[in-house]
Backbone and ligand atoms as CSV (ligand in chain L), in Angstrom:
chain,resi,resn,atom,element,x,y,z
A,1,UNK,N,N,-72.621,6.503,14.183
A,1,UNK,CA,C,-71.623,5.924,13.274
A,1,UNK,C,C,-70.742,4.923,14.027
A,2,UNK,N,N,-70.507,4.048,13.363
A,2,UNK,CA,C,-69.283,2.977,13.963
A,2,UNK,C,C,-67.941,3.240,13.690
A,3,UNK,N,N,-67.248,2.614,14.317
A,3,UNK,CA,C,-65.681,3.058,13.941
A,3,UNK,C,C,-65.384,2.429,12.752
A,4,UNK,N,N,-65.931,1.477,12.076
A,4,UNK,CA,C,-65.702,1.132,10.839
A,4,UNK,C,C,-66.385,2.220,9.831
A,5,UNK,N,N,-67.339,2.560,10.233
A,5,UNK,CA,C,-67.967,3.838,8.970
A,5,UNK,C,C,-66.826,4.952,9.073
A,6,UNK,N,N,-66.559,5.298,10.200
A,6,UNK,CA,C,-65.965,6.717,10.282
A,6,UNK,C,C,-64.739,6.219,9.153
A,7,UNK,N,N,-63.799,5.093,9.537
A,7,UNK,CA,C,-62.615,4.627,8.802
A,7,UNK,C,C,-62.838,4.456,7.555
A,8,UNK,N,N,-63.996,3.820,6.800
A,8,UNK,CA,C,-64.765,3.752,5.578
A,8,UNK,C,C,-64.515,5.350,5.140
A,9,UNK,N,N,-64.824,6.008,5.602
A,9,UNK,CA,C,-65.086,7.817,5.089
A,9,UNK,C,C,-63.955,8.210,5.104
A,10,UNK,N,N,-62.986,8.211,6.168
A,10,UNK,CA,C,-61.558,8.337,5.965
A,10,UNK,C,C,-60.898,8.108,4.865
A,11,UNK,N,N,-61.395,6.494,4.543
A,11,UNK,CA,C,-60.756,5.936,3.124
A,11,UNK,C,C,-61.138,6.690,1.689
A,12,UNK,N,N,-62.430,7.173,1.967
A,12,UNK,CA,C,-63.137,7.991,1.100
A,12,UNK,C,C,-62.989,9.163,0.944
A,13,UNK,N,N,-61.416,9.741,1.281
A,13,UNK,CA,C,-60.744,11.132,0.978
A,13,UNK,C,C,-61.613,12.296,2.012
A,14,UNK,N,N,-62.419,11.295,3.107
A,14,UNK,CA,C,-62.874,12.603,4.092
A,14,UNK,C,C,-62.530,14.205,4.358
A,15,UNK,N,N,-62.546,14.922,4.327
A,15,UNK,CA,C,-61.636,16.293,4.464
A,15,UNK,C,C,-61.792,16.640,5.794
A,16,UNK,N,N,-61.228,17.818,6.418
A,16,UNK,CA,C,-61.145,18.567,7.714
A,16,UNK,C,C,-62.024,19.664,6.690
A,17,UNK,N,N,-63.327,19.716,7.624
A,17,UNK,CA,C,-64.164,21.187,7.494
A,17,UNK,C,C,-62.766,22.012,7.312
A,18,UNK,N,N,-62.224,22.401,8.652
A,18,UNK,CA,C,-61.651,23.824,8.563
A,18,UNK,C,C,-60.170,23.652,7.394
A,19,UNK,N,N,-59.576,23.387,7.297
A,19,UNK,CA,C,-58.297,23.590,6.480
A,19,UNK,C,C,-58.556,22.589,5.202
A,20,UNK,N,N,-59.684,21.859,5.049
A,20,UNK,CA,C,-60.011,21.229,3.371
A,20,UNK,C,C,-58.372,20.198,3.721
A,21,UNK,N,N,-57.964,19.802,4.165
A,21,UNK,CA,C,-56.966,18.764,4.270
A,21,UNK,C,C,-57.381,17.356,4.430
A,22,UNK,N,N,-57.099,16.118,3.624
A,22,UNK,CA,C,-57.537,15.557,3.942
A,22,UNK,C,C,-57.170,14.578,5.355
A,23,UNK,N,N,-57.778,13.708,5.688
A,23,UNK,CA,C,-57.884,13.545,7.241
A,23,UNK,C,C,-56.854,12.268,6.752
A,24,UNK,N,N,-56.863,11.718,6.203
A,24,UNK,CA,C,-55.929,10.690,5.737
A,24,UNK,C,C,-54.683,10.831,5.761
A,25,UNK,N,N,-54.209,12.404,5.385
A,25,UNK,CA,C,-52.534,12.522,5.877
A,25,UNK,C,C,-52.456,12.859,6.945
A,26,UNK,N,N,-53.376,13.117,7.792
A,26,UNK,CA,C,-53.234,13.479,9.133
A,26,UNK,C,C,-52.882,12.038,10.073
A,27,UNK,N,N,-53.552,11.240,9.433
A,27,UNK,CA,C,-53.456,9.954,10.185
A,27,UNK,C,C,-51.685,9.583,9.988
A,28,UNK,N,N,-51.551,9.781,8.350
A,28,UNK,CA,C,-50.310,9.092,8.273
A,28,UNK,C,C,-49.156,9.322,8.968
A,29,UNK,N,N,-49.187,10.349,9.180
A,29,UNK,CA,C,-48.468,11.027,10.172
A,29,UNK,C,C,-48.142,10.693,11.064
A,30,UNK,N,N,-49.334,10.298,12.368
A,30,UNK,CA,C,-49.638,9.672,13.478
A,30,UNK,C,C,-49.049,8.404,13.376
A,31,UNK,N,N,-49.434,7.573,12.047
A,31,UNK,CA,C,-48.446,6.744,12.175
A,31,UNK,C,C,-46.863,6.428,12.346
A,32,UNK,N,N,-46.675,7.170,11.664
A,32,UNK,CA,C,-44.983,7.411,11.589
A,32,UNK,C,C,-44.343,7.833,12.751
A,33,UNK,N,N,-45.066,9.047,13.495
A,33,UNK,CA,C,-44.534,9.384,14.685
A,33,UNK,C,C,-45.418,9.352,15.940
A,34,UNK,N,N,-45.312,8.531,16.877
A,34,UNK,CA,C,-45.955,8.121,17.405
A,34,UNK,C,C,-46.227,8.830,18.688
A,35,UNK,N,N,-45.539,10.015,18.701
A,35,UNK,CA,C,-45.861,11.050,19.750
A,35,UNK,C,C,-47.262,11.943,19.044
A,36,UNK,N,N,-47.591,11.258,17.874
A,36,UNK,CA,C,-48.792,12.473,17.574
A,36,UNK,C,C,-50.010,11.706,17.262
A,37,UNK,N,N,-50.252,10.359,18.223
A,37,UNK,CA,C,-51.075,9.240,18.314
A,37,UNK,C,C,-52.163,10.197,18.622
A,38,UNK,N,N,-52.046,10.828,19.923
A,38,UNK,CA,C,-52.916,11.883,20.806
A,38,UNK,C,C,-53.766,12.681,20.070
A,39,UNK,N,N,-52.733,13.366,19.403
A,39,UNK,CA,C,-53.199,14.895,18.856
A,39,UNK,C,C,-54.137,14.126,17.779
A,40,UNK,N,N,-53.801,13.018,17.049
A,40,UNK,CA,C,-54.409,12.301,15.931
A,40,UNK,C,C,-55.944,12.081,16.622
A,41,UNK,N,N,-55.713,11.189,17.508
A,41,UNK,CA,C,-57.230,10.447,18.416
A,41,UNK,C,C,-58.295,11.956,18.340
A,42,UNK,N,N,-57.324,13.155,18.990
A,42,UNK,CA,C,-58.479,14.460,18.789
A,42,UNK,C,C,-58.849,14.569,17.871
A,43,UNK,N,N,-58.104,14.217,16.695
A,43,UNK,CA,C,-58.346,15.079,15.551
A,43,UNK,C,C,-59.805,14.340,15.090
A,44,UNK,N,N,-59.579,12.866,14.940
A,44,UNK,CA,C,-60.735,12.270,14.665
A,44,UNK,C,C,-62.350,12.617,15.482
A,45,UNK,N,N,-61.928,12.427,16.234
A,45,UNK,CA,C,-62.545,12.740,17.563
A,45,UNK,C,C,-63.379,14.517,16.995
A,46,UNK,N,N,-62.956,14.871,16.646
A,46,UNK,CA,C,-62.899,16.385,16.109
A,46,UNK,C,C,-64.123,16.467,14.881
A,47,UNK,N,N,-63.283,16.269,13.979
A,47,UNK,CA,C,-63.759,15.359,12.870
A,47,UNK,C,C,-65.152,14.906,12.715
A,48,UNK,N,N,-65.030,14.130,13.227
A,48,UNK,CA,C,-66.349,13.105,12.832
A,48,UNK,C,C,-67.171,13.275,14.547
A,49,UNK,N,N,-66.849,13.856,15.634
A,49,UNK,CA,C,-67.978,14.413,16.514
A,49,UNK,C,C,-68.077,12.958,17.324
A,50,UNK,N,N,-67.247,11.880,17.774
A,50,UNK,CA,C,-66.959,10.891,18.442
A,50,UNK,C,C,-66.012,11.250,19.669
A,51,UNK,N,N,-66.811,10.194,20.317
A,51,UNK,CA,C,-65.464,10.303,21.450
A,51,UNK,C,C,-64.501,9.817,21.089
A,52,UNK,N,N,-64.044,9.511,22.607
A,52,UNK,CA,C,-62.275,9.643,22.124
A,52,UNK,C,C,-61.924,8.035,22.004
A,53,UNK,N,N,-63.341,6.945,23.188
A,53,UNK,CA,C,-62.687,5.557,22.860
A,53,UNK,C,C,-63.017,5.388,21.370
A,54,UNK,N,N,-64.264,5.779,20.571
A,54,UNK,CA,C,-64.433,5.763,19.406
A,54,UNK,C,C,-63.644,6.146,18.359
A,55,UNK,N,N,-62.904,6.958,18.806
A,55,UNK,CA,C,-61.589,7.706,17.711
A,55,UNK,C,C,-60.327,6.721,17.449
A,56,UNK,N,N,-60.444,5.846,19.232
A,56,UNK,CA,C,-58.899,5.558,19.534
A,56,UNK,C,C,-58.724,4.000,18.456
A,57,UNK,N,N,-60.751,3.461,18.436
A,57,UNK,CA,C,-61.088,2.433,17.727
A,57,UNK,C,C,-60.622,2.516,16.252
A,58,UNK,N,N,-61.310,3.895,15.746
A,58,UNK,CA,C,-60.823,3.912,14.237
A,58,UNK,C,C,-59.323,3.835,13.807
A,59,UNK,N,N,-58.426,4.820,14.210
A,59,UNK,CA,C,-57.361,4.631,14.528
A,59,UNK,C,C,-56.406,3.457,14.649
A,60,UNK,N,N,-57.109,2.465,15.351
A,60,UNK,CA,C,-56.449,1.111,15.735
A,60,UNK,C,C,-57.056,0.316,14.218
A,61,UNK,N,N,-58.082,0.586,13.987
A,61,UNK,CA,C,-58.411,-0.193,12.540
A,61,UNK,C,C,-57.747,0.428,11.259
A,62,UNK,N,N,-57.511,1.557,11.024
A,62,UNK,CA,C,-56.494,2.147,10.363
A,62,UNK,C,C,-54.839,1.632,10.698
A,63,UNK,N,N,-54.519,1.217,11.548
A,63,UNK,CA,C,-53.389,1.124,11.524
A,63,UNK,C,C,-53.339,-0.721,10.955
A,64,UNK,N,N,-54.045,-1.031,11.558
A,64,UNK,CA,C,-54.299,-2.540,10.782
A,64,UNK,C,C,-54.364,-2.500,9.815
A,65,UNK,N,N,-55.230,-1.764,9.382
A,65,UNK,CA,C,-55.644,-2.148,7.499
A,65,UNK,C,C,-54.497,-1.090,6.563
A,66,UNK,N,N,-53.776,-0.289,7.201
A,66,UNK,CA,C,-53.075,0.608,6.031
A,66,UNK,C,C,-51.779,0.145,6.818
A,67,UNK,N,N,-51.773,0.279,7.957
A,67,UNK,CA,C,-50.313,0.186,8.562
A,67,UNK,C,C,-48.817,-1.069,7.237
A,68,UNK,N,N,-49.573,-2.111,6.902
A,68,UNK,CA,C,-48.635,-2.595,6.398
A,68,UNK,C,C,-48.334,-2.380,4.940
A,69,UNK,N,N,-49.353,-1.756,4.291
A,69,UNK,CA,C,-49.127,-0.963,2.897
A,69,UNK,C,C,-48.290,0.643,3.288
A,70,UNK,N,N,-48.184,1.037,4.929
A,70,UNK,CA,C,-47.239,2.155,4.271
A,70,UNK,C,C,-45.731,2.059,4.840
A,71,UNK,N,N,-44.720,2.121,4.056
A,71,UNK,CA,C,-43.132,1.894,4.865
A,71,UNK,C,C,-43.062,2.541,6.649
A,72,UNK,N,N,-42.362,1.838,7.022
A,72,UNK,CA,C,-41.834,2.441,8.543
A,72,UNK,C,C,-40.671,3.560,7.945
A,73,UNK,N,N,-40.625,4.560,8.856
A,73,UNK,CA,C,-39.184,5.630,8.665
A,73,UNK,C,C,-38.157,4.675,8.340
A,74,UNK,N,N,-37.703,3.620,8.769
A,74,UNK,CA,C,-36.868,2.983,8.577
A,74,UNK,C,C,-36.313,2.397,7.011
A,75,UNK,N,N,-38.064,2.156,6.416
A,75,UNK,CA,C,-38.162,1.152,5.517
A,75,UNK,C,C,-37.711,2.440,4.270
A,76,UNK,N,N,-38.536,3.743,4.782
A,76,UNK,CA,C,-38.335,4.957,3.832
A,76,UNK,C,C,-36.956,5.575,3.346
A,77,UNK,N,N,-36.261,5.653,5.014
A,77,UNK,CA,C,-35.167,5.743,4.623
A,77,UNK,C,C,-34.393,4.939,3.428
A,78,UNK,N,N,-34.385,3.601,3.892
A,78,UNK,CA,C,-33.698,2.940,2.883
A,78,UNK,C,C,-33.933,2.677,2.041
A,79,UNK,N,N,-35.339,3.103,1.204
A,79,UNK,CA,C,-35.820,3.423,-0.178
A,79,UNK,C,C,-34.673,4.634,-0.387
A,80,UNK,N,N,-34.613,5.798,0.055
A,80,UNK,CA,C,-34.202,6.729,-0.434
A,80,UNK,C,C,-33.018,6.788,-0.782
A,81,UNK,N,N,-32.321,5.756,0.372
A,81,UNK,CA,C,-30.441,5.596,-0.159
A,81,UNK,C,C,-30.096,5.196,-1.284
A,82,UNK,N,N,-31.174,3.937,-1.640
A,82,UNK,CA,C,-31.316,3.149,-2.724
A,82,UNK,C,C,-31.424,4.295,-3.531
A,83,UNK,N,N,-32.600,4.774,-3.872
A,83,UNK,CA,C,-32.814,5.884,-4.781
A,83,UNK,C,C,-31.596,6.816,-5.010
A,84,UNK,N,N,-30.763,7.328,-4.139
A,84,UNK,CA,C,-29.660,7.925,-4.083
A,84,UNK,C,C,-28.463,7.186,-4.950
A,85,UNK,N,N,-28.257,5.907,-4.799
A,85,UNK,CA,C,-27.094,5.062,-5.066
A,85,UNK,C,C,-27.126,5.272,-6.220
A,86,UNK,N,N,-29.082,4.745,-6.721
A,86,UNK,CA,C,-28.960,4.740,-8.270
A,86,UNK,C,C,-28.478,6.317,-8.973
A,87,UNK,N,N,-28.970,6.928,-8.225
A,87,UNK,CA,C,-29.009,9.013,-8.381
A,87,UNK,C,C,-27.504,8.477,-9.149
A,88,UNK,N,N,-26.506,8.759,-8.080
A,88,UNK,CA,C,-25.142,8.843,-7.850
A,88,UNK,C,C,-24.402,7.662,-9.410
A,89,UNK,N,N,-24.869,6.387,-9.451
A,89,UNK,CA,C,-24.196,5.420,-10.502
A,89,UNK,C,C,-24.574,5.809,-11.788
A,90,UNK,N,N,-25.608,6.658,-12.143
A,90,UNK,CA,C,-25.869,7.079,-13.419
A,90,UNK,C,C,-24.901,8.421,-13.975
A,91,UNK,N,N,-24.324,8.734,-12.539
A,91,UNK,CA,C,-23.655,10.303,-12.288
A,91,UNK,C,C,-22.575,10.118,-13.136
A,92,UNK,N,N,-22.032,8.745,-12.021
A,92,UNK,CA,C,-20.379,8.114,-12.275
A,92,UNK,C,C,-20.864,7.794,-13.989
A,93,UNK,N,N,-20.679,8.761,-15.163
A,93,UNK,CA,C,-20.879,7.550,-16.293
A,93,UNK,C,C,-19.200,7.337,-16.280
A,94,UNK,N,N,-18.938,5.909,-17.381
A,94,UNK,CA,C,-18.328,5.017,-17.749
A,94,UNK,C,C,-17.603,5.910,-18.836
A,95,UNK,N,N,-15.983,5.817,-18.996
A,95,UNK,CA,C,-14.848,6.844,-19.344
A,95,UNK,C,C,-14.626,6.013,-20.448
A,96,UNK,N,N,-14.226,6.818,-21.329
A,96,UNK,CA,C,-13.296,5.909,-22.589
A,96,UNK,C,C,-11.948,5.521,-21.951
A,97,UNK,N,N,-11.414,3.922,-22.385
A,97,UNK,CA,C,-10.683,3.441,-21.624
A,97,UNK,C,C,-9.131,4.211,-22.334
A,98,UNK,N,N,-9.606,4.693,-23.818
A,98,UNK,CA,C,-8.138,4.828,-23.966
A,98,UNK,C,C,-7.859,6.510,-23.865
A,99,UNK,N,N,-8.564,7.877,-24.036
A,99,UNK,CA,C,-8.180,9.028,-23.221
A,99,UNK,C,C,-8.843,9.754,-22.136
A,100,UNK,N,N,-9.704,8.655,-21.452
A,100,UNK,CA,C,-9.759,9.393,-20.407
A,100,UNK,C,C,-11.637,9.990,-20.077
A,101,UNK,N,N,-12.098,9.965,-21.504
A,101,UNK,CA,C,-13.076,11.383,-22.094
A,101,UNK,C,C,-14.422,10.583,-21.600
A,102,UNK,N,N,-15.808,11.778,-21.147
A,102,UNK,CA,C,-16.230,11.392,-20.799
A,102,UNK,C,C,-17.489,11.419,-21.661
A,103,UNK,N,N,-17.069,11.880,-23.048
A,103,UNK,CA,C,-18.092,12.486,-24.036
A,103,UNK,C,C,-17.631,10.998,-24.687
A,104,UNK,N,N,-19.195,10.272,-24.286
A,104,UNK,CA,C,-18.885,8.922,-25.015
A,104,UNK,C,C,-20.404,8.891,-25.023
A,105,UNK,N,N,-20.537,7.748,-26.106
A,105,UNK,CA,C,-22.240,7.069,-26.693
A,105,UNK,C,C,-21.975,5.734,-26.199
A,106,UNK,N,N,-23.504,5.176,-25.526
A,106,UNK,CA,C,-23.648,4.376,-26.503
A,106,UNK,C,C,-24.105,3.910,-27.096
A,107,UNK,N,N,-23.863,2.373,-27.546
A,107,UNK,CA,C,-23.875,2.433,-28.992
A,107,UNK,C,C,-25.427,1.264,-28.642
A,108,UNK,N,N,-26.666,1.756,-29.448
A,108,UNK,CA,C,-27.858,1.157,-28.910
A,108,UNK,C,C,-27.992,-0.076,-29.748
A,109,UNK,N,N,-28.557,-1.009,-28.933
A,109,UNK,CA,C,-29.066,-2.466,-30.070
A,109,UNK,C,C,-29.221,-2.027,-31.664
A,110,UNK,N,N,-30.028,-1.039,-31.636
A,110,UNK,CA,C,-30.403,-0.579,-33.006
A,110,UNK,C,C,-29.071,0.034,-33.577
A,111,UNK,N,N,-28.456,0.956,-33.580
A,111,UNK,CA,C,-27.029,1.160,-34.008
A,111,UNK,C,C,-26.349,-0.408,-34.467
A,112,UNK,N,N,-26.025,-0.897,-33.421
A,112,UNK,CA,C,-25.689,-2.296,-33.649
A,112,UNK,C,C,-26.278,-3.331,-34.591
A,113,UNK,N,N,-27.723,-3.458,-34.924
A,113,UNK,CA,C,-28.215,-3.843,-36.281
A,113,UNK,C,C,-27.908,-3.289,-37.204
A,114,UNK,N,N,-27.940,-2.223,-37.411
A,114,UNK,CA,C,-27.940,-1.476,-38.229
A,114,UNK,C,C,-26.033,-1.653,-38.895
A,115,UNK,N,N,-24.762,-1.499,-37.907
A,115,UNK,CA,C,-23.793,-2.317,-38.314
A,115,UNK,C,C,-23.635,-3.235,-39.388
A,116,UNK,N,N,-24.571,-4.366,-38.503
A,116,UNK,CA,C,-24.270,-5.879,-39.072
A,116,UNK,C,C,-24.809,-5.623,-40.388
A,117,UNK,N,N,-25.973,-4.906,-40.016
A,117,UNK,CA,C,-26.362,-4.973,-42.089
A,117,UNK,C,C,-25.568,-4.343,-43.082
A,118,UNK,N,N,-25.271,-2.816,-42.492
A,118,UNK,CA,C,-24.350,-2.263,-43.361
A,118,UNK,C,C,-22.668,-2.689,-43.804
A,119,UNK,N,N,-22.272,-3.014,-42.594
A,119,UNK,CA,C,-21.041,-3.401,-42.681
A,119,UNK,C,C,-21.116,-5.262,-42.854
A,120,UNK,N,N,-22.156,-5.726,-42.398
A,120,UNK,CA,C,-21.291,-7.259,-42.204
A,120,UNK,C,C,-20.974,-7.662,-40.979
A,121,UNK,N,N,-21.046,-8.758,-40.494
A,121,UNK,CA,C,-20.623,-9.370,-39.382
A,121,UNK,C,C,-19.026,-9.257,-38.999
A,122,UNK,N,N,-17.937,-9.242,-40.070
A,122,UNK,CA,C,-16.489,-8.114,-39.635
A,122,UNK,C,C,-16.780,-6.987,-38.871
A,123,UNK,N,N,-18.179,-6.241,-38.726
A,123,UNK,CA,C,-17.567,-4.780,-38.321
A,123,UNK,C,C,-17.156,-5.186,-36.746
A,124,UNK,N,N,-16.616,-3.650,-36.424
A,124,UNK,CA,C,-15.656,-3.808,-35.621
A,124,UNK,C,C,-16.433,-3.265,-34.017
A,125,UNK,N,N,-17.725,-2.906,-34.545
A,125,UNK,CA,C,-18.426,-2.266,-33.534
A,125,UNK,C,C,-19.645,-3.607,-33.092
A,126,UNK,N,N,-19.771,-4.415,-33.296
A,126,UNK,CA,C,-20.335,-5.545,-32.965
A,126,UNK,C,C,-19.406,-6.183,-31.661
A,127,UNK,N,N,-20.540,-6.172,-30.801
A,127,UNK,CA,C,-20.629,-6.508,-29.123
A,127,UNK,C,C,-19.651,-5.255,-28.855
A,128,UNK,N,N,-19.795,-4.044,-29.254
A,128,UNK,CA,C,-19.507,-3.082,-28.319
A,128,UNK,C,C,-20.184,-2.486,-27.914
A,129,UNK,N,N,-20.298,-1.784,-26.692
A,129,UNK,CA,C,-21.214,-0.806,-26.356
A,129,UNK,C,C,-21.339,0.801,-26.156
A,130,UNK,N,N,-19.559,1.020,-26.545
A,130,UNK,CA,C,-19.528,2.685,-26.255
A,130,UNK,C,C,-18.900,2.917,-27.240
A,131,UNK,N,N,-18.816,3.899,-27.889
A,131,UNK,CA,C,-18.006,4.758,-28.536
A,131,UNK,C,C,-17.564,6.188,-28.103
A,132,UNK,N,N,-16.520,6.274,-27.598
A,132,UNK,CA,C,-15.925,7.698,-27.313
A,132,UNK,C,C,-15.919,8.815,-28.437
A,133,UNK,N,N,-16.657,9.986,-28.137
A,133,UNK,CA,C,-16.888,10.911,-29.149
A,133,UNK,C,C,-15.564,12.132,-29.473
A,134,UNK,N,N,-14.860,11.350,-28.783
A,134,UNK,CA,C,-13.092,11.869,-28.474
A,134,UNK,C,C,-12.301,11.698,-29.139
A,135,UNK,N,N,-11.885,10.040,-29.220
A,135,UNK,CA,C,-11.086,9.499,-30.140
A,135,UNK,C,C,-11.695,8.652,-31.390
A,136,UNK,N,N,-12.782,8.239,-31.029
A,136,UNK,CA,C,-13.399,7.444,-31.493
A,136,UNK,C,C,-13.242,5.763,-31.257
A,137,UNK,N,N,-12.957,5.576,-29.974
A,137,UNK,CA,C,-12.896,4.098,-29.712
A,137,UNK,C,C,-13.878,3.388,-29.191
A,138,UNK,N,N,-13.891,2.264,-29.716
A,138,UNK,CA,C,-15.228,1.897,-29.005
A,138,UNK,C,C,-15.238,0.296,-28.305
A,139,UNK,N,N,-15.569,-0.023,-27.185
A,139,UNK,CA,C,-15.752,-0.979,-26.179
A,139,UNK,C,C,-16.554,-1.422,-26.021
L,1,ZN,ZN,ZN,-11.449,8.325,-26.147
């Protein structure tokens, strides 16, 4: 086998005989932390019954061809803050300005058609977007 077949089979959801895992998160791994380059090179090496310059080959072609489709720790992290920020701004909802309350709607495009037809272009809820289920004010 060449180091491109073995990597071909890799791509092809290869498994580990013993633990049915596939060999693909094993790699990813290796990528990310680069103290487990080693243990990775065996694993292939293991695997598919190659030596070790043959392992170290696939490996190096894996990191080429997937390396830039998967984030660095770095890149992950700061997906996740992001993900967090948004977590957190949906948390903070938006208060009725005049008591305070946090039991508010709002008020959807469709509500808002539905206005203009019933009421007329006077109503009072046209270009608002919340209604407080408190007092009943709406912004
Ligand atoms: Zn209110």
């Amino acid at each position: 086998m060449t180091a491109y077949e073995i990597y071909d089979q890799i791509m092809k959801d290869a498994k580990d005989p013993e633990t049915g895992e596939y060999v693909d998160d094993k790699l990813i791994e290796a990528y990310y932390y680069s103290d487990a380059v080693e243990g990775c090179i065996a694993y292939i090496q293991r695997i598919f019954g190659c030596d070790s310059a043959m392992a170290r080959e696939v490996f190096a072609i894996y990191k080429e061809k997937q390396g830039p489709s998967l984030l660095t720790p770095a890149q992950a992290a700061a997906n996740n803050a992001a993900a967090e920020a948004a977590r957190s701004a949906q948390q903070n909802k938006p208060k009725c300005p005049t008591c305070g309350s946090t039991n508010i709607k709002s008020i959807s495009a469709l509500n808002c058609g539905v206005s203009v037809a019933v009421l007329g272009i006077f109503s009072k809820k046209i270009n608002k977007s919340f209604e407080c289920r408190n007092c009943g004010y709406t912004w």
